[in-house]
C-alpha positions in Angstrom: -55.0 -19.3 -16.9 -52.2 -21.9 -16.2 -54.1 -24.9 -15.1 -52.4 -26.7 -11.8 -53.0 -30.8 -11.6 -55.1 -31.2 -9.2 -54.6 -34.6 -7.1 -56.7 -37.2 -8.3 -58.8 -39.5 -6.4 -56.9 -42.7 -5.8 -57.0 -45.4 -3.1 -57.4 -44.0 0.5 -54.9 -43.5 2.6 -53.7 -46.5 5.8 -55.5 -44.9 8.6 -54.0 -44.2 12.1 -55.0 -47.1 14.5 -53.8 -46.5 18.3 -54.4 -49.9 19.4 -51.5 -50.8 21.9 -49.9 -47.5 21.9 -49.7 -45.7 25.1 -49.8 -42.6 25.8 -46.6 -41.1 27.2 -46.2 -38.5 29.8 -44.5 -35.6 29.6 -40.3 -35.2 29.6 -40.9 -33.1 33.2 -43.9 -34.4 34.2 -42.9 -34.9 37.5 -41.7 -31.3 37.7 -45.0 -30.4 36.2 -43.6 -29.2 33.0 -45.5 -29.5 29.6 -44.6 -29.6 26.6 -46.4 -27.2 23.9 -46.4 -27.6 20.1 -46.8 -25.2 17.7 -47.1 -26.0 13.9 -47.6 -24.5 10.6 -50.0 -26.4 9.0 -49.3 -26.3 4.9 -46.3 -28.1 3.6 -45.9 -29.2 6.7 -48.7 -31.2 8.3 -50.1 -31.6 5.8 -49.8 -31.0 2.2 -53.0 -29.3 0.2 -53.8 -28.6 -3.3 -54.9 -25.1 -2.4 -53.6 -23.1 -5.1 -52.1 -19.1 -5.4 -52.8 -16.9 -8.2 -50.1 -14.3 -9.7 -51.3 -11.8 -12.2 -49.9 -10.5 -15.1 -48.9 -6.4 -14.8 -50.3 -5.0 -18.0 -53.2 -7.6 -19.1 -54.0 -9.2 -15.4 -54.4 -12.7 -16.7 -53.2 -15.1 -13.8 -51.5 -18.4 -13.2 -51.9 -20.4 -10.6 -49.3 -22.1 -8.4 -49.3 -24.9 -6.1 -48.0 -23.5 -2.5 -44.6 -25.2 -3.2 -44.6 -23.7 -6.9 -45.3 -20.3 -4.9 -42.8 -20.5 -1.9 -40.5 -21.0 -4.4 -40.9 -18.5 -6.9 -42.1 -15.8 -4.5 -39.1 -13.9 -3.9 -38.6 -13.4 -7.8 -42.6 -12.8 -8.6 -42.3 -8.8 -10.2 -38.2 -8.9 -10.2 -36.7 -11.3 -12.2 -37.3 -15.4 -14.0 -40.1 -16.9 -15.2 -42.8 -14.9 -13.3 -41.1 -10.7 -13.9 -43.9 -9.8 -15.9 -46.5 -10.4 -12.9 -47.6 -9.5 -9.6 -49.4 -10.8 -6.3 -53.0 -9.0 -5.4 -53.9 -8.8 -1.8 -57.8 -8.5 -2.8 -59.4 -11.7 -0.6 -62.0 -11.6 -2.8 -60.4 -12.1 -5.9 -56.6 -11.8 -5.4 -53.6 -14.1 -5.2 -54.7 -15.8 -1.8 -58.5 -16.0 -2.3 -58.3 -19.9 -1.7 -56.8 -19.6 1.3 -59.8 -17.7 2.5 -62.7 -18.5 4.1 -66.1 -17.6 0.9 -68.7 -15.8 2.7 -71.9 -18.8 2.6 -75.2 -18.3 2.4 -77.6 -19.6 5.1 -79.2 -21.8 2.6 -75.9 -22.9 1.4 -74.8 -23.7 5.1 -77.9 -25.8 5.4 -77.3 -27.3 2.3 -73.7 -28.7 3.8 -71.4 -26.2 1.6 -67.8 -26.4 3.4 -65.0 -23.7 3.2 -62.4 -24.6 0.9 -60.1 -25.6 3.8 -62.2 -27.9 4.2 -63.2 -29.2 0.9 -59.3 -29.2 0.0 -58.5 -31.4 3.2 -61.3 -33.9 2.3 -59.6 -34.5 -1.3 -56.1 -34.8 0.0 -57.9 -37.7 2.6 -59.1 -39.8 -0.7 -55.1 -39.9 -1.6 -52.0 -42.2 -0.3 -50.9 -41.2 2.4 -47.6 -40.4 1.2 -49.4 -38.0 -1.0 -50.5 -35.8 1.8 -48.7 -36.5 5.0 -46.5 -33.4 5.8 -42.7 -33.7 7.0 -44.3 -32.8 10.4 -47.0 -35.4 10.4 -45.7 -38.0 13.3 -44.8 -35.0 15.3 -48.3 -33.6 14.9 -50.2 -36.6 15.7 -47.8 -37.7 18.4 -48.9 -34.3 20.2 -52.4 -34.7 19.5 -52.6 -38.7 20.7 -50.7 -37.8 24.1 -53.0 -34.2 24.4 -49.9 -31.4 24.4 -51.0 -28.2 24.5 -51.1 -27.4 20.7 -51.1 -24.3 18.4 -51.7 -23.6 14.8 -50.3 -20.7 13.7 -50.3 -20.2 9.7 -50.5 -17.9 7.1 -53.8 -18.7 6.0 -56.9 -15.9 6.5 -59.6 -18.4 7.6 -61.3 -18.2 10.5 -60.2 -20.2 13.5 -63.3 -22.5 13.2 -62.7 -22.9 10.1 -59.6 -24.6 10.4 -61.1 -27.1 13.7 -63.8 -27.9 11.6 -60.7 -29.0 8.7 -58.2 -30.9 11.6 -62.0 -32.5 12.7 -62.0 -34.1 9.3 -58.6 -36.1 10.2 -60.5 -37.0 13.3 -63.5 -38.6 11.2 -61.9 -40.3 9.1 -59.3 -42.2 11.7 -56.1 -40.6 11.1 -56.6 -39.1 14.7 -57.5 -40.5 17.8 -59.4 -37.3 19.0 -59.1 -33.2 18.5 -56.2 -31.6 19.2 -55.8 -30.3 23.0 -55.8 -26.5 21.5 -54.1 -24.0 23.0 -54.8 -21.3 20.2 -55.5 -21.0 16.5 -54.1 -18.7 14.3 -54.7 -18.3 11.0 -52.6 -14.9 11.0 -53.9 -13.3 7.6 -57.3 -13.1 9.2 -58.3 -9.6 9.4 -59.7 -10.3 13.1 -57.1 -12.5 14.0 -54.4 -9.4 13.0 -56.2 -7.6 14.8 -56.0 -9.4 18.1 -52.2 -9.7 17.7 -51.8 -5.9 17.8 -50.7 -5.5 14.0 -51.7 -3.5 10.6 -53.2 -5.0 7.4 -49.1 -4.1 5.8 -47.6 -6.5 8.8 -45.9 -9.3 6.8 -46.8 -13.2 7.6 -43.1 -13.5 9.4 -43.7 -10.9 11.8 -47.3 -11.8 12.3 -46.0 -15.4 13.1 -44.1 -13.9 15.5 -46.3 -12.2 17.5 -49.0 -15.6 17.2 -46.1 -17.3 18.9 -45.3 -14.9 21.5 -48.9 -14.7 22.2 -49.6 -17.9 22.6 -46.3 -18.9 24.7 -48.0 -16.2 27.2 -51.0 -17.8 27.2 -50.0 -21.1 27.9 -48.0 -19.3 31.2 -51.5 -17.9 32.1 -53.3 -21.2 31.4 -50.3 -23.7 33.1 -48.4 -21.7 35.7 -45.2 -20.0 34.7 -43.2 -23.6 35.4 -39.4 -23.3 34.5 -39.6 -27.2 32.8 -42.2 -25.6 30.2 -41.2 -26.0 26.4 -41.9 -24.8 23.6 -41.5 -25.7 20.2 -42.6 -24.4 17.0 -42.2 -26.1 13.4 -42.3 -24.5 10.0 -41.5 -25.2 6.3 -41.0 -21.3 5.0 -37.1 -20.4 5.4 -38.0 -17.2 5.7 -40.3 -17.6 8.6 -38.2 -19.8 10.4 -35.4 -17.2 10.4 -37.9 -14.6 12.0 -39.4 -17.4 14.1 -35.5 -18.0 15.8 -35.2 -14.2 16.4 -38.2 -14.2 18.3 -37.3 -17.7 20.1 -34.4 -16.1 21.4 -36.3 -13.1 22.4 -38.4 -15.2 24.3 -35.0 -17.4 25.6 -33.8 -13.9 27.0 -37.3 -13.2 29.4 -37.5 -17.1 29.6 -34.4 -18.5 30.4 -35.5 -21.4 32.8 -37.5 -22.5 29.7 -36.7 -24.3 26.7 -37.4 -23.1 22.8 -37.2 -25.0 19.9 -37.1 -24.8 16.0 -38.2 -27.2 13.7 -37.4 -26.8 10.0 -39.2 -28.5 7.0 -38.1 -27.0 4.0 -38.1 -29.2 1.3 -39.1 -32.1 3.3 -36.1 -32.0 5.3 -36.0 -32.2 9.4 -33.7 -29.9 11.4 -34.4 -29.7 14.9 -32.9 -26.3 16.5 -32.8 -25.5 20.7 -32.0 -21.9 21.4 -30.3 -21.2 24.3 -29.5 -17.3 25.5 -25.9 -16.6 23.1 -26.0 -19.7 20.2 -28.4 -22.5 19.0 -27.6 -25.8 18.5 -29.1 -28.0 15.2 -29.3 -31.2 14.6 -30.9 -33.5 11.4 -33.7 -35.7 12.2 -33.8 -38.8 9.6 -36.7 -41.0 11.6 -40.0 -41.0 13.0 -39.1 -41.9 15.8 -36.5 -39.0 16.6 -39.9 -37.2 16.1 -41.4 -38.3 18.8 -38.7 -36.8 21.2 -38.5 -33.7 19.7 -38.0 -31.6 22.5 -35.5 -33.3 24.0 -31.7 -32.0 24.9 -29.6 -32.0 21.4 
């Protein structure tokens, strides 16, 4: 097996101090909008060293990938380049995503203080620089957090939805956020029971299955906040090939929702595009600062 660098402990990271910062309300407050923020959470909050395996056709030895290596080479894995010769395995058990799942613990090993590998993974990326683990979308994410938006993870990881609180607590203990997210939902889509409530089959792909999370919880946040027209929405992603899938349904959801607004934020590569659909076109713009972050769903 291909061994991936792991990130090595180094100094720890500048921690997120709120003192005189206040919180700000929302753009239509007074119209009693909200605003409501979805993210993706890897290579885009944050970044992880939770690695992928491929396996080779004829002898199954595997490499592993980072997630960058992976989103990367995925569209070639079994076709063509480096990685022809192998394939991915859907097994959680032992298969290509089996880090990204939650291990089935033991009582004693609960007791014992055993964490999930989301976990565990978080906790080593917290003992880096900053730089080293901050996601493109970081300011975005905490700026939602410290001024309690109504927040969603949606992500293609197969944990279960505790697992991940109990992960995003870990930012919380260690001072890099003020408090817990205000959640709206949690959806780590490649959960079996998590699939399930979205109304799909175990052959659904992620795209589609982040679809449906975001429909699902745009309704929700109707049911729980009143069907105001100064809602918006906003959802932010790394994968190209999710956020393609993520604007089709968007503008789905423009179409039934046209009073509200819907918004597209693209990571790839560490890059910043923010995207408003409206009913016939969508407008994009570049965002270079952190502080164009904080505005995010405001008019292009």
């Amino acid at each position: 097996m291909l061994k991936v660098n792991r990130f090595k402990k180094q100094s720890k990271s500048q921690m997120e101090l709120p003192i005189g910062r206040r919180r700000e309300k929302d753009r239509n407050f007074s119209n009693g909008g909200r605003s409501f923020y979805f993210f993706d959470f890897d290579d885009n909050i944050a970044y992880l060293s939770t690695v992928t395996f491929v396996f080779h056709k004829e002898t199954g030895d595997e490499i592993a990938l980072s997630s960058g290596e992976f989103a990367n080479q995925s569209p070639f894995i079994g076709k063509s380049g480096a990685f022809k010769d192998y394939e991915i395995r859907y097994d959680d058990a032992s298969g290509t995503f089996r880090m990204f799942r939650d291990k089935d613990l033991s009582k004693l090993q609960r007791l014992l203080g055993q964490k999930q590998l989301f976990e565990k993974d978080l906790l080593e990326a917290l003992g880096l620089p900053d730089y080293k683990w901050k996601g493109p979308s970081w300011d975005c994410f905490y700026h939602a957090v410290f001024n309690n938006r109504p927040t969603a993870l949606i992500t293609a990881r197969g944990h279960y939805p505790e697992t991940l609180k109990k992960g995003i607590r870990q930012f919380v203990n260690h001072g890099f956020l003020p408090h817990e997210p205000n959640y709206l939902g949690v959806y780590p889509v490649s959960n079996i029971e998590v699939r399930q409530g979205l109304g799909a089959s175990a052959n659904t792909p992620i795209s589609e299955l982040k679809q449906r999370a975001i429909r699902t919880a745009v309704v929700k946040a109707f049911d729980k906040y009143g069907h105001n027209p100064y809602h918006r929405f906003g959802m932010s992603d790394d994968d190209p090939k999710n956020i393609t899938l993520i604007i089709e349904e968007m503008y789905r959801l423009k179409s039934e929702f046209p009073d509200n607004s819907f918004f597209v934020i693209e990571t790839h590569k560490g890059q910043f595009y923010k995207r408003e659909i409206f009913k016939d076109h969508m407008t994009s713009k570049p965002i270079k600062s952190s502080p164009e972050q904080l505005s995010l769903f405001r008019k292009s």
